[in-house]
C-alpha positions in Angstrom: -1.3 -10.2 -3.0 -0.9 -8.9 -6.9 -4.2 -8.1 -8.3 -5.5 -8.0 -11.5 -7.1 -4.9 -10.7 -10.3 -4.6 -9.8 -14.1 -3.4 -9.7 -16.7 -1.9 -8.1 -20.4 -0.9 -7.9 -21.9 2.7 -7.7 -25.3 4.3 -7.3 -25.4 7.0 -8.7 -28.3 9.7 -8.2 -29.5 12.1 -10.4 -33.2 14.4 -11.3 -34.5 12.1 -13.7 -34.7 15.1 -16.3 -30.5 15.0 -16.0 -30.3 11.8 -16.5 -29.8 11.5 -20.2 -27.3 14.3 -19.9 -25.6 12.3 -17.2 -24.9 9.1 -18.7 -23.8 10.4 -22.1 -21.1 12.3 -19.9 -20.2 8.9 -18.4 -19.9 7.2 -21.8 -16.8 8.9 -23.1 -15.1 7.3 -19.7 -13.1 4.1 -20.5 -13.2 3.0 -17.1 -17.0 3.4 -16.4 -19.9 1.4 -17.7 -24.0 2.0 -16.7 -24.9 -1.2 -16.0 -28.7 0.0 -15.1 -30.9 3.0 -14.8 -33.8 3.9 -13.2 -36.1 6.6 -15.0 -38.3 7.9 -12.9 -36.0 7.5 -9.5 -33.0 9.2 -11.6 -31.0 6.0 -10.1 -27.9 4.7 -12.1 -26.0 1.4 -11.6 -22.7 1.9 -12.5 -19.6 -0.3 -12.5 -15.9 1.1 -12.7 -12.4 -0.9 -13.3 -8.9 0.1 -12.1 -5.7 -1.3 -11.1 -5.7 0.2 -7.5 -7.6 1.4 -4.5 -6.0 4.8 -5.4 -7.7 4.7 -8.9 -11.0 3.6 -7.5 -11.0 6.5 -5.5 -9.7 9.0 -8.1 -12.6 7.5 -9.8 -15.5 8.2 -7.5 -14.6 11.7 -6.8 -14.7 12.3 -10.7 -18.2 10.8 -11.0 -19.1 12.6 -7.7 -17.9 16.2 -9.7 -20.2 15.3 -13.1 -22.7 17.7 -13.5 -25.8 17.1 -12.6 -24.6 14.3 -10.4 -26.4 14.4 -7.1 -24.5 11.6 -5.4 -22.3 9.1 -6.2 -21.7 6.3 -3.1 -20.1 2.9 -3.5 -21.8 -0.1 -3.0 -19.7 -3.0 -3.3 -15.5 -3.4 -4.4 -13.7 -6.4 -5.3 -10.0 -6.9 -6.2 -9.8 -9.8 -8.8 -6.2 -11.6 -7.5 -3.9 -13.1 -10.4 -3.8 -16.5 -10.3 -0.7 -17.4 -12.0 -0.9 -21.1 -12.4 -4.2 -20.1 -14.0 -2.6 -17.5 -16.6 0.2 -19.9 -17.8 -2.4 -23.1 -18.4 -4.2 -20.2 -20.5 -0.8 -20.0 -22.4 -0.2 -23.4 -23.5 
């Protein structure tokens, strides 16, 4: 099946006295977005895009390596499949 690419959801864990540092280090990443925080838990919802598994994994161990990052674990992936009859009704 071709994909699309494809998402997935984080949760990310940090002190809560990192966590500004944290997210401003995850805003210069195109691929990455903070979809919600948690202030006094130091939880952060995140939600990355890529073209392939590979990337998505790539992607995770950079987020894991951030400083200050405590964890980062996956919670849910989905791959967004073309639908090509879809695309070329788009088109017309």
């Amino acid at each position: 099946m071709n994909t699309a690419g494809s998402v997935s959801g984080l949760c990310v864990m940090v002190r809560p006295e990192h966590l500004e540092d944290v997210e401003l280090s995850l805003a210069v990443l195109d691929w990455v977005e903070v979809y919600a925080r948690d202030e006094t838990t130091g939880r952060l919802i995140v939600v990355q895009e890529h073209q392939t598994i590979k990337e998505h994994q790539d992607g995770l161990r950079r987020l894991q390596a951030v400083p200050h990052v405590l964890t980062a674990d996956l919670v849910v992936h989905h791959s967004l499949p073309v639908d090509e009859g879809t695309e070329n009704r788009r088109a017309e």
